[in-house]
Each structure stands twice: as C-alpha cells, then as structure tokens.
C-alpha positions in Angstrom: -7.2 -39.1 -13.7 -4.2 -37.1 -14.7 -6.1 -34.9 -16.9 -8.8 -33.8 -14.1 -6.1 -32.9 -11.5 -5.0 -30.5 -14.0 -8.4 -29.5 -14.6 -8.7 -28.5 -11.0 -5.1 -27.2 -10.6 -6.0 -24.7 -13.3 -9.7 -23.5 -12.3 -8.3 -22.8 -8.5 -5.3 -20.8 -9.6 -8.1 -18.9 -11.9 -10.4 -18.3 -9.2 -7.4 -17.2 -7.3 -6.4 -14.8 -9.4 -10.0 -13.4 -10.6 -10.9 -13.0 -6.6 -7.3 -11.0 -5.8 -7.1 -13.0 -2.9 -3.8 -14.0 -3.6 -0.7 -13.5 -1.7 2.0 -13.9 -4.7 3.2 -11.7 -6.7 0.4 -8.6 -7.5 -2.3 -10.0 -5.2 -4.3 -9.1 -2.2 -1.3 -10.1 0.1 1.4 -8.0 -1.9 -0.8 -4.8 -1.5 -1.5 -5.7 2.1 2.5 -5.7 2.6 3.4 -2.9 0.4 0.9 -0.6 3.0 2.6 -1.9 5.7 6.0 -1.5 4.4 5.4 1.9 3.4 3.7 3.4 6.6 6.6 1.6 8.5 9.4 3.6 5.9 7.4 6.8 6.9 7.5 6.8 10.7 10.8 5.7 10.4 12.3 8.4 8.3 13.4 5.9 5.6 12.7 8.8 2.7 14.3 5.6 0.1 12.1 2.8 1.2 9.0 5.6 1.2 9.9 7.0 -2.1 9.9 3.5 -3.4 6.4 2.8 -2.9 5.4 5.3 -4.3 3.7 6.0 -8.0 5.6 7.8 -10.8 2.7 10.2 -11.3 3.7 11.0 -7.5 6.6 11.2 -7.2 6.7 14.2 -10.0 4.5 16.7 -8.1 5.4 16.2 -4.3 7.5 18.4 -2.5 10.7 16.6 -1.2 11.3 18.9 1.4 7.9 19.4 2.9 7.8 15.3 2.6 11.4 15.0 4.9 9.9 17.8 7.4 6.5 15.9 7.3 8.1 12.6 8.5 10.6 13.9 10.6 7.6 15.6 12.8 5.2 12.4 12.6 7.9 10.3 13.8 9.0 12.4 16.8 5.2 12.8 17.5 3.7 9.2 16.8 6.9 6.6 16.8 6.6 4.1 14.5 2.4 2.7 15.1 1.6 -0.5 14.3 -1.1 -0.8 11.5 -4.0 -2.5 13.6 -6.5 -3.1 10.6 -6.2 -2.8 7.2 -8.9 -3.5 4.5 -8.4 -4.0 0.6 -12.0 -2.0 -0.2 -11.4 -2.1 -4.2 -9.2 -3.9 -6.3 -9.6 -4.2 -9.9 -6.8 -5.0 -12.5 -3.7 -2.5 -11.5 -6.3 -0.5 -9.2 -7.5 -0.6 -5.7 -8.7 1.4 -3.1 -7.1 0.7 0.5 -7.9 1.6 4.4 -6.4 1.5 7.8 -5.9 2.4 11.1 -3.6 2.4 14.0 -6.2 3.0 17.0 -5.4 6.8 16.6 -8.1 8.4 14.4 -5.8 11.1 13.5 -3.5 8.8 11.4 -6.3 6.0 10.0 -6.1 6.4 6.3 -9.6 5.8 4.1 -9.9 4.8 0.1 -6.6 5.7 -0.2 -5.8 5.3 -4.0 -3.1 2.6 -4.8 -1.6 1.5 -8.5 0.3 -1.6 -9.4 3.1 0.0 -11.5 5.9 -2.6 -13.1 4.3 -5.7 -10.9 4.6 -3.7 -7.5 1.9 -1.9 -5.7 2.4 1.4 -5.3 0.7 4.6 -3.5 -1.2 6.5 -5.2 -2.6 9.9 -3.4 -0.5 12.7 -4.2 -2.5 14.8 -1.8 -0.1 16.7 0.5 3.1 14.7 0.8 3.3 15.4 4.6 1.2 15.2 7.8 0.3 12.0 10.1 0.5 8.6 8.0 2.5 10.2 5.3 0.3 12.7 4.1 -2.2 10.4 2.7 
C-alpha cells in the first residue's frame, strides 16, 4: 500500500510539473504573479520593483530615462488598472509567451515574450521601454 501512494504522489507532481500548471516556484501561477506584480510596479512609478522583473538582456539596452518619463506619464494618465484577464499562451521550459488586458485596448499586452532567469520569471520585450503598460 505504501509503495502505491508513492507511486501516485510522484506521477501527479510529474504531470504537474510537465503541464506548467503549477503555482510553486517557476510554474504557471509564478508567471501569472510576476505580470501582475510588474504592471502594478509600472503604473505605480516603483522604477525598483519594475526593474526587477525584468531580463538581464533588457535591462542592458533600455533607456532609463525614457523608461522614468514613460511611467511617470502612464500613471498620471491611466492610475494604476487592474489586469482584468491574463492568459499564459506558451510556456515551455524557461520560455513563455503571455497576454492581457485591462478593458482599455490601448494598454492590453499580446505574446509578450517572458524568461525565467535564476528561478524567477522575468519580462522579456525590450521593445521601447516606455508608453502604456510599460512599453511592452
């Protein structure tokens, strides 16, 4: 008996894993939070908490400045929206794709690019570190 409830304990944390669905460390939920943490450090100015969600390969080619002016503006302009969906498109291994919106079609972000550097998910689109939901 003992030696099928390990059986089972070890196929369902496999099939967790394999299907990114879950929401320890790395998984589906951390990526979830990580976009939500992020956009919320962008409308509100936090350049630290923004910066840190971000990947290396970004954060060596953006503009600071533009970025500060860039959040400055969107916050005065859109407050701090509430993501109101958010969809894990792709993930595979330290890779995923990533969209959301906030019921404002100006701001809702599509396959934006996202890396899982040191065990934390992190942003990956470098494209123009400024404008409505942080340039991305």
């Amino acid at each position: 008996m003992r030696h099928q409830r390990s059986t089972v304990v070890v196929l369902a944390t496999a099939i967790l894993a394999l299907s990114g669905c879950s929401g320890g460390h790395g998984g589906k939920g951390a990526l979830e939070d990580a976009v939500r943490a992020r956009s919320h450090a962008y409308y509100k100015g936090d350049l630290k908490a923004y910066r840190a969600r971000e990947s290396q390969r970004c954060l060596e080619v953006g503009s600071l400045e533009v970025l500060v002016r860039g959040m400055a503006a969107d916050g005065r302009k859109y407050g701090d929206p509430a993501i109101t969906s958010l969809s894990v498109d792709t993930i595979s291994g330290d890779h995923a794709t990533v969209s959301y919106g906030y019921g404002r079609p100006e701001l809702d972000q599509k396959q934006q690019p996202w890396v899982r550097e040191k065990g934390h998910w992190v942003d990956d689109d470098c494209n123009g570190e400024a404008g409505a939901a942080g340039g991305s």
